[in-house]
C-alpha positions in Angstrom: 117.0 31.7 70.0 113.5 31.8 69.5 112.9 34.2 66.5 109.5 36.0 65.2 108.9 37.6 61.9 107.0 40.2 60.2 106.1 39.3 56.3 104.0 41.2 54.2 103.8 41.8 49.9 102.6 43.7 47.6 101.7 43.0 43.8 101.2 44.9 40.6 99.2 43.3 37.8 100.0 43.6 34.6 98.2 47.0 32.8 94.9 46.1 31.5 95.0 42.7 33.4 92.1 41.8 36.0 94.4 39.0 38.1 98.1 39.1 38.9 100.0 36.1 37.0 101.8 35.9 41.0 100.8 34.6 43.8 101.8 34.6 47.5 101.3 32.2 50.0 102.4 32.5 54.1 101.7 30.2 56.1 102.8 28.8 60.0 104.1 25.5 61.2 104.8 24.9 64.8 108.1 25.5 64.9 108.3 28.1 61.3 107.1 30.7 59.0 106.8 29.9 55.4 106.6 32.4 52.6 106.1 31.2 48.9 106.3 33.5 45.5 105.0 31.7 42.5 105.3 33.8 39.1 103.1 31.9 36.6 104.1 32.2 32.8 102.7 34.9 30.5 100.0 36.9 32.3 96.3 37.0 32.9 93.7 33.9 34.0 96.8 31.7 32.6 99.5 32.6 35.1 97.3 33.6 37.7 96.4 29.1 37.4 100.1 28.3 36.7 101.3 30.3 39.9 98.0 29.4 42.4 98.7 25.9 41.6 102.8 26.0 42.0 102.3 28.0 45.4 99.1 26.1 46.8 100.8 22.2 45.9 104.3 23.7 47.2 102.4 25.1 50.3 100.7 21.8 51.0 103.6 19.8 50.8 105.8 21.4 52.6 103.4 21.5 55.4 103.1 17.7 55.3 106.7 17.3 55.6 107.6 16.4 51.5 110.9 16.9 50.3 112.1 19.6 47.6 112.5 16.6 45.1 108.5 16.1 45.9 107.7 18.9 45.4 109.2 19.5 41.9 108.4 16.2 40.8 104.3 17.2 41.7 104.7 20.9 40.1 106.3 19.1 36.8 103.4 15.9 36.4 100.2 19.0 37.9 101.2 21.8 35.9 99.1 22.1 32.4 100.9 22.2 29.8 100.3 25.4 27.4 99.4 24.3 23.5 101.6 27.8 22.3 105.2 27.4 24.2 104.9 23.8 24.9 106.0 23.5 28.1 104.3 24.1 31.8 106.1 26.7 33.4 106.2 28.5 36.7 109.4 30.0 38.5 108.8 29.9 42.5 110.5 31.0 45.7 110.2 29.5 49.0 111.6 30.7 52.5 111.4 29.1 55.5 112.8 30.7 58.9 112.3 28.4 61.8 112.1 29.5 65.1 115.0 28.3 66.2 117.3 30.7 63.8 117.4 28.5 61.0 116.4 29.5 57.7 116.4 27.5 54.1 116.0 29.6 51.2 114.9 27.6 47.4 114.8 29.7 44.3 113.8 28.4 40.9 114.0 30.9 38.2 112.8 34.0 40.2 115.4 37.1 40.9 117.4 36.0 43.6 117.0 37.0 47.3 118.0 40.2 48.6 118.9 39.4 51.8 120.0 42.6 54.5 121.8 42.4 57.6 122.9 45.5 60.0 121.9 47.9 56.9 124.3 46.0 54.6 123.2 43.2 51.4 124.5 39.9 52.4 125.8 37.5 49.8 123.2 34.1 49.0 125.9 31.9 47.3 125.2 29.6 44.8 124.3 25.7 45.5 122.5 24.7 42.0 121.3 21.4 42.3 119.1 19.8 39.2 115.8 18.3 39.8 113.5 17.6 36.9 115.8 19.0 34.4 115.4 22.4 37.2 118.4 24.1 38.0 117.3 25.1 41.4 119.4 26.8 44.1 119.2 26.2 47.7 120.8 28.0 50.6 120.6 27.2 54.2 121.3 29.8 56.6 120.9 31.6 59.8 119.1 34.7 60.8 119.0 36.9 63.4 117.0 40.4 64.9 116.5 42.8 62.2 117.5 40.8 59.3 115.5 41.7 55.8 114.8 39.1 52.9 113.3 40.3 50.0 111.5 37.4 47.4 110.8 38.9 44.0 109.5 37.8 40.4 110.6 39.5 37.2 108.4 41.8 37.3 110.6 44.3 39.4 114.0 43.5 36.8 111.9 44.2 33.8 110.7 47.5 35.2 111.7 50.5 33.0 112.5 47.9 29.9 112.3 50.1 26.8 111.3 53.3 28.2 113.0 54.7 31.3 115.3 52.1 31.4 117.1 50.2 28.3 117.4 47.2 30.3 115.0 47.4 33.2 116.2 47.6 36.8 118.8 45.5 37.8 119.3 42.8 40.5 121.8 45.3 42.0 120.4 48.5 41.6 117.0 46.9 43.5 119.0 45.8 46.1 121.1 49.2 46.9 117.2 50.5 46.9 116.0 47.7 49.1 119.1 48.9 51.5 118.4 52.4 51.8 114.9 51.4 52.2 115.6 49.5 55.4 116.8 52.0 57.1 113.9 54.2 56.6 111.0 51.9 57.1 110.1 50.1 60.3 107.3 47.0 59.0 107.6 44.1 56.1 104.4 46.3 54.5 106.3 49.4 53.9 110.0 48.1 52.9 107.5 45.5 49.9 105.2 48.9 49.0 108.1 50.8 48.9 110.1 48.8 46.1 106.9 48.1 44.3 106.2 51.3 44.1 109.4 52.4 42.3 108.6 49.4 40.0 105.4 51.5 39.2 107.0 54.6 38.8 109.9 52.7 36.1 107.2 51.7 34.4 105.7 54.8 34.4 102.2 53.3 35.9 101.4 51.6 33.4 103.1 47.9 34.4 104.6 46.0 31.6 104.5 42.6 33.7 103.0 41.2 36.7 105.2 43.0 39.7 105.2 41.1 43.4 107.4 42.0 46.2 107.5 39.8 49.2 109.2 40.3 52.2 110.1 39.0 55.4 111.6 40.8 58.4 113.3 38.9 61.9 112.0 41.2 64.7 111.5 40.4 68.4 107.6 39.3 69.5 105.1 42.0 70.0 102.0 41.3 71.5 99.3 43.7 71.7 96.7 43.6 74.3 93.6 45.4 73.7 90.2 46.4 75.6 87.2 47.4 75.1 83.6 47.3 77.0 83.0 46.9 80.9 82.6 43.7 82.2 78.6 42.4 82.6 79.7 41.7 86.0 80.9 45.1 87.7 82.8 42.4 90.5 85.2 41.3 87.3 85.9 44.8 86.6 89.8 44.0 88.8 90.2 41.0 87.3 89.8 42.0 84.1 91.8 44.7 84.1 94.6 42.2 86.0 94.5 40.1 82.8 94.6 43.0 80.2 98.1 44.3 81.6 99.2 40.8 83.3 101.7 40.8 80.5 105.1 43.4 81.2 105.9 42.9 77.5 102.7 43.6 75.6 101.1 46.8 74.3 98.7 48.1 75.5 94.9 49.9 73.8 91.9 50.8 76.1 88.9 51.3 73.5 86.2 52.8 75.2 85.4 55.9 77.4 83.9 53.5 80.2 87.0 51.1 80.1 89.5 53.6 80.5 87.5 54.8 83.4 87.6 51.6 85.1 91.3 50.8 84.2 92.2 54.6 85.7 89.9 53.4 88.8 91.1 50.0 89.0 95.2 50.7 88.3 94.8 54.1 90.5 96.6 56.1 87.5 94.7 59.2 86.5 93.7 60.0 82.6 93.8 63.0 80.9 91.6 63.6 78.0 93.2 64.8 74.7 91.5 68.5 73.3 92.9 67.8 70.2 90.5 67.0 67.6 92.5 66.3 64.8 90.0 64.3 63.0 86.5 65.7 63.6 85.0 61.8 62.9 86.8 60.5 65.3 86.8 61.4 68.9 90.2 62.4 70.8 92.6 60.1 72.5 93.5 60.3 75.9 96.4 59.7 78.1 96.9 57.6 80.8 100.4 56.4 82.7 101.4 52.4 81.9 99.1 52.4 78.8 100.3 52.9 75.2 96.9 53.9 74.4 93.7 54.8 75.1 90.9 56.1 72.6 87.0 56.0 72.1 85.2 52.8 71.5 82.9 51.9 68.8 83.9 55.3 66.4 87.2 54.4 66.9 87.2 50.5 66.1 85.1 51.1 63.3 87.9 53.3 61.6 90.5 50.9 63.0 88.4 47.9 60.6 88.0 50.1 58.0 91.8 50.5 57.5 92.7 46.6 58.4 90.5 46.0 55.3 92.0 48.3 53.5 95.0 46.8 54.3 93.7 43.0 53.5 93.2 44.0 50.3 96.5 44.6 48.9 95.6 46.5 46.1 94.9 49.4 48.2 97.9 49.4 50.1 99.9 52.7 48.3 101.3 56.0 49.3 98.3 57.0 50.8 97.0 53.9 52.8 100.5 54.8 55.2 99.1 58.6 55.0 96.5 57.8 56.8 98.0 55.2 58.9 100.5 57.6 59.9 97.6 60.5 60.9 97.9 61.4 64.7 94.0 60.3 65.5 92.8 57.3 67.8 91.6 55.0 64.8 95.3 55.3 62.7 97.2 54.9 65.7 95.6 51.6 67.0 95.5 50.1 63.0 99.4 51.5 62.5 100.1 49.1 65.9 98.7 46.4 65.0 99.7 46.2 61.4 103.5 47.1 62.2 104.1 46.8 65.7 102.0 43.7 66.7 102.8 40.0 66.2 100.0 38.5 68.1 96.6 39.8 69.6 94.9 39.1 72.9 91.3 40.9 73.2 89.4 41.6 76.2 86.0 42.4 75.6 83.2 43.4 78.3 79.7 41.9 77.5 77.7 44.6 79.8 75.4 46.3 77.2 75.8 50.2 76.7 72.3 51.3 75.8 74.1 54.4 73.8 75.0 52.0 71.2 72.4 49.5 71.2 69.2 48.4 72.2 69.3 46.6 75.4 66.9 44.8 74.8 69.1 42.5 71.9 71.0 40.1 73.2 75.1 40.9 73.6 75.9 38.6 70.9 73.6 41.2 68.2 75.4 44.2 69.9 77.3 47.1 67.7 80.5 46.4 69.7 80.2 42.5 69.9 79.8 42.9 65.7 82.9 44.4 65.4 84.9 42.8 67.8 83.8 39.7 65.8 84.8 41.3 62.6 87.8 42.7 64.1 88.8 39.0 65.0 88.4 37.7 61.5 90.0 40.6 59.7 93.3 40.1 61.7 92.9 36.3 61.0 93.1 37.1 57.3 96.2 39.1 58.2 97.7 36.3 59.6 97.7 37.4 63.5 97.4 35.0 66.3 94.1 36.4 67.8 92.7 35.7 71.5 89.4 36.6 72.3 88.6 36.6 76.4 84.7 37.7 77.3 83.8 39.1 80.7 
C-alpha cells in the first residue's frame, strides 16, 4: 500500500511572549514522512533554543539513519543546561509513517497521541523503555486511508487551569473534541486550528503556556495540475494542453483568459463565463467540461499568493484565514485546493508575452506572470509541496 499524508500545525505563544517555547519540524525521506514536536522548558528565547535544538538534532539524525538511543544520547550531552532548575530539559514527539503503511510513533514527556480511525480514538498502548534515565514510549503500528494522529505539548492540557477549568483540559476530553472534529473538517490545517483554537478560547485568549497542535492525516495522492499563459510557440499550444490533463487522476486549474481559450479550442469543450461577481477585485470564474477549474490569470494568482502566505505564516491561520478560503471567488477556490486538496504540484506556464501585463519589450523572465509563478513555486516549497515547473 503506498500511502500519502496531509500534516499541518498550528501554535499559540505564550501571552506577552514574542517566540513560541515549541517547535515543529516535517520533513520527507524517500520512502516517509516525518513530523517532530519539541516543547522546550519554561517559555520565551529559552524554550524556543531548548525545543529548536531537540527538533533540528532529532530531525537530522533521523534522516541520517541514527537510532532512538542516538538520538537521546545527543539531546542529553547538546542540550544547555539551565543555572535555575538544573537540568536541560525538552519533552519531544516524533512520528514517522512510511509509505508502505508502517508507522513508529516515540513520545517523551509530551501528551500522548490521539490517534483516530473510522471516526473512533484508537488505543496507543504503552511500551516504556528507559534511555538516559528517559522513560520514553514507543509504538509501532499501521495506518491506513483516513486515519488522524494528533501530536500535542502541554500547552492544550493546561488550557483553562485556574480559570475556566480547575484542572485544565484533559487528555480525554481533547480527544472526544479531536473526534467530533474529524468528522467535520476535511485537511490536517483545520482539524490542528480547530483544537488550538478551543485551547484559546479555555484560556480565554490570553494563553497561559506555549500551545502547538500538530497533525497528520493518511489520505490518498492528490496532484493538482495547473496553467497559466499561452505557449511562445502557438505550434505547442496541443502539446501543452496534452501534458496539462495527460494525467486522469489530477486536478485540474486553467489561470488565464487566453489559456482557457486555447484548452476550450484545443480539447473541443466549450466555456461558459461566470456573471457572478462575487468579489469585485477579482474577476469571475468560468466553467468548462473535464476541468475543475478555470479563473483569470494574474488578478487571480496574485490573491491565490497572497493567501498561501498567509497560510505560511502560521500565526495567521484562524477563524477567518478559512473564511476567506472558503469564499466562492476564483483566488479562494484555487488557494483552498491547493492547501487541502493537493499533495503535489505540476505547473505549466506559457512564456509568450501578453503586452496587457507587461512591457514586451522586458524579457519573459522580468514578466508580471513569470514573477509570480516564481513566487508561487517557492511559497508552496515552504509549504512542503512537491512542485514541477514545465515552460513552453
Amino acid at each position: 500500500m503506498g500511502v500519502t499524508v496531509d500534516v499541518a500545525y498550528k501554535s499559540l505563544n505564550k501571552f506577552t511572549e514574542i517566540l513560541c517555547g515549541d517547535s515543529v519540524e516535517i520533513l520527507k525521506t524517500v520512502d516517509s514522512d516525518i513530523l517532530i514536536l519539541a516543547d522546550g522548558m519554561g517559555s520565551g528565547v529559552k524554550a524556543n533554543i531548548l525545543s529548536t535544538l531537540t527538533s533540528k538534532i532529532l530531525g537530522t539524525m533521523f534522516l541520517n539513519g541514527a537510532t532512538l538511543d542516538e538520538c537521546v544520547d545527543t539531546i542529553v550531552e547538546t542540550l544547555p543546561v539551565c543555572q535555575v532548575r538544573g537540568v536541560a530539559y525538552s519533552t519531544f514527539s516524533i512520528l514517522q509513517v512510511f509509505h508502505s503503511g508502517d508507522a513508529y510513533l516515540v513520545e517523551f514527556d509530551n501528551p500522548g497521541c490521539i490517534f483516530i480511525r473510522d471516526g473512533k480514538l484508537m488505543e496507543i498502548p504503552q511500551s516504556i523503555r528507559e534511555i538516559d534515565g528517559k522513560k520514553i514510549n514507543e509504538f509501532r503500528f499501521r495506518v491506513k486511508k483516513g486515519d488522524a494522529l494528533i501530536l500535542m505539548s502541554d500547552g492544550t492540557i493546561h488550557a483553562g487551569v485556574g480559570q475556566l477549568l480547575n484542572f485544565g483540559w484533559l487528555w480525554e476530553d481533547i480527544a472526544d473534541y479531536a473526534v467530533k472534529e474529524y468528522g467535520k473538517t476535511v485537511s490536517a490545517v483545520r482539524l490542528a486550528t480547530a483544537i488550538c483554537h478551543a485551547c484559546d478560547e479555555l484560556y480565554m485568549f490570553r494563553p497561559g503556556d506555549d500551545t502547538t497542535v500538530a497533525c497528520m492525516r493518511i489520505i490518498d495522492s492528490k496532484p493538482v495540475h495547473l496553467m497559466t499563459g499561452p505557449a511562445s510557440n502557438a505550434d505547442d499550444d496541443e502539446r501543452m494542453v496534452a501534458d496539462f490533463v495527460g494525467d486522469p487522476n489530477a486536478r485540474t486549474i486553467v489561470c488565464g483568459g487566453t489559456s482557457s481559450t486555447i484548452v476550450s479550442r484545443v480539447l473541443k469543450k466549450p466555456l461558459d463565463v461566470s456573471l457572478d461577481y462575487v468579489d469585485p477585485e477579482i474577476p469571475p470564474i468560468a466553467f468548462m467540461e473535464g476541468i475543475d477549474l478555470v479563473t483569470e490569470g494574474v488578478l487571480t494568482l496574485n490573491r491565490v499568493l497572497q493567501l498561501l502566505r498567509r497560510y505560511v505564516k502560521k500565526e495567521s491561520v484562524a477563524e477567518d484565514f478559512f473564511e476567506e478560503l472558503d469564499k466562492p471567488n476564483g483566488g479562494s477556490m484555487v488557494a483552498k485546493m491547493i492547501i487541502e486538496d493537493c499533495t503535489e504540484i505540476h505547473l505549466f506556464v506559457g512564456k509568450a508575452i501578453n503586452s496587457a501585463y507587461q512591457n514586451p519589450g522586458l524579457p519573459f523572465d522580468l514578466g508580471i506572470r513569470q514573477n509570480l509563478v516564481e513566487q508561487l513555486k517557492n511559497t508552496l516549497e515552504e509549504m512542503g509541496k512537491p512542485v514541477t515547473v514545465t515552460y513552453y
